[in-house]
N, C-alpha and C positions, 0 to 999 in steps of 0.2 A: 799803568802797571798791570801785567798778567799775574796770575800763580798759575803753576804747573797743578793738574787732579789726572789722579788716576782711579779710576771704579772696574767693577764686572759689572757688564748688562748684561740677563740674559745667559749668562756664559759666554760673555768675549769681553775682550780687556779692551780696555777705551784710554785713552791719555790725550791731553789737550792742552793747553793754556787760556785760560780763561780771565776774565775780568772778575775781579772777586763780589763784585754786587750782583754777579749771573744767578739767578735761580735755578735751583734744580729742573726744576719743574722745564724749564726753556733750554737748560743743556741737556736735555732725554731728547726732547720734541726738535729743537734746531739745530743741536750741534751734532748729536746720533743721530737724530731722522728717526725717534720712534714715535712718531705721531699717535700711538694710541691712548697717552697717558692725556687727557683735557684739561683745558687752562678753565676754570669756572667760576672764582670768584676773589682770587688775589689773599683772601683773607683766610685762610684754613678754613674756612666752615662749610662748603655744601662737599669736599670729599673725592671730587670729579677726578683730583691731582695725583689719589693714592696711588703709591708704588712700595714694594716690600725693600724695606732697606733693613739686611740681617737679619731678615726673618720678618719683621717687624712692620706693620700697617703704617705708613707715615704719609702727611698732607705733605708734596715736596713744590708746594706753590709757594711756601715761607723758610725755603732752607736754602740756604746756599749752594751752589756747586763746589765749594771749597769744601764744605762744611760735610759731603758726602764720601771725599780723598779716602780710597783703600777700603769703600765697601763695597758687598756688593747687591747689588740690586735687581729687581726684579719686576717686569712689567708684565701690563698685560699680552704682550705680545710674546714672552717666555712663556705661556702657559700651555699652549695647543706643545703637542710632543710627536715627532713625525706623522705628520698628518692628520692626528687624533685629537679629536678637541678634550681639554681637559675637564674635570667630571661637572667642574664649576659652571664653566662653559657648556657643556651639556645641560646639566639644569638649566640655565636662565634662557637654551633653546627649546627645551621640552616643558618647562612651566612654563613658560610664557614672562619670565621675570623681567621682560625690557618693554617699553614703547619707542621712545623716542632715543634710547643709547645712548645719550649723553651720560648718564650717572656710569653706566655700565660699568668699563674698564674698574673706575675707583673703587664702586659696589663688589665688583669679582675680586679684586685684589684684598680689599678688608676681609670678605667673605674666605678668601683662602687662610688666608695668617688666623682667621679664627677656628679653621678645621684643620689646622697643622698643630694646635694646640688643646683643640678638645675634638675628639674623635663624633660622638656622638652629643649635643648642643641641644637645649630644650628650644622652643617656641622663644621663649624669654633671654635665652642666650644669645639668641641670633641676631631678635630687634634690639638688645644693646650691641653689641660688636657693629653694628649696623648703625647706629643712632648719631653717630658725626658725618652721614652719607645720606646726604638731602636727594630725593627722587621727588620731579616736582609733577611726575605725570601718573604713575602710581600710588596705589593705596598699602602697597610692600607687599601683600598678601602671598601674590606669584613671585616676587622677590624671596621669602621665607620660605616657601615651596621649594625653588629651585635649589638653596642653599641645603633644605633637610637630604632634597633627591643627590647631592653631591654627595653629603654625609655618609648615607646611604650606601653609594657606590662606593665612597674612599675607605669603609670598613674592612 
């Protein structure tokens, strides 16, 4: 048995049928082809998975594709704007916020939903908004950096 889901990615409308034990997280990645959202640990806990669903930071490694029907969402491949990298993505190019880019996409999508909500974010505000977003090659340091220089520019 399918169900029918309809979402925004991104800004374009998707409709499917699906199997309802699909994970979000595998109908972004296989059924749209947006491969930048990472599969990392099945479990909601290192964060690789994040995508803005309504605004909102979510692990979409543990939710349904059903369960997303009529929202809309946002990846990291939403973010860059005619050509422009967005400011987030700027930081984590100019601090140096990545090694090995697997945390990335997740990192930058938390990282945004938390400067859509607070303009200017202490040190302390950042590493919690941040703290469900396991980087296993980093010390966060230039992760924190990148985030404040986004800040910065999103004023």
């Amino acid at each position: 048995m399918k169900l029918p889901v309809k979402m925004t990615i991104n800004g374009q409308s998707y409709s499917h049928e699906v199997e309802p034990r699909l994970l979000l997280v595998h109908y972004i990645r296989e059924t749209v082809g947006l491969t930048g959202t990472h599969v990392g640990c099945d479990t909601s806990q290192c964060g690789a998975c994040t995508v803005l669903i309504n605004g909102q930071a979510v692990k979409c490694c543990t939710l349904f594709a059903v369960q997303a029907d009529g929202a809309n969402i946002q990846t990291i491949e939403g973010l860059a704007k005619d050509g422009e990298l967005h400011p987030i993505q700027q930081g984590f190019w100019e601090k140096h916020g990545l090694q090995c880019g697997y945390c990335t996409p997740g990192m930058m999508m938390t990282s945004c939903a938390l400067l859509a909500r607070n303009k200017s974010p202490s040190e302390e505000e950042i590493r919690e908004a941040i703290s469900g977003n396991l980087c296993r090659c980093t010390g966060y340091v230039n992760i924190v950096k990148a985030v404040q220089y986004a800040a910065e520019r999103l004023r």
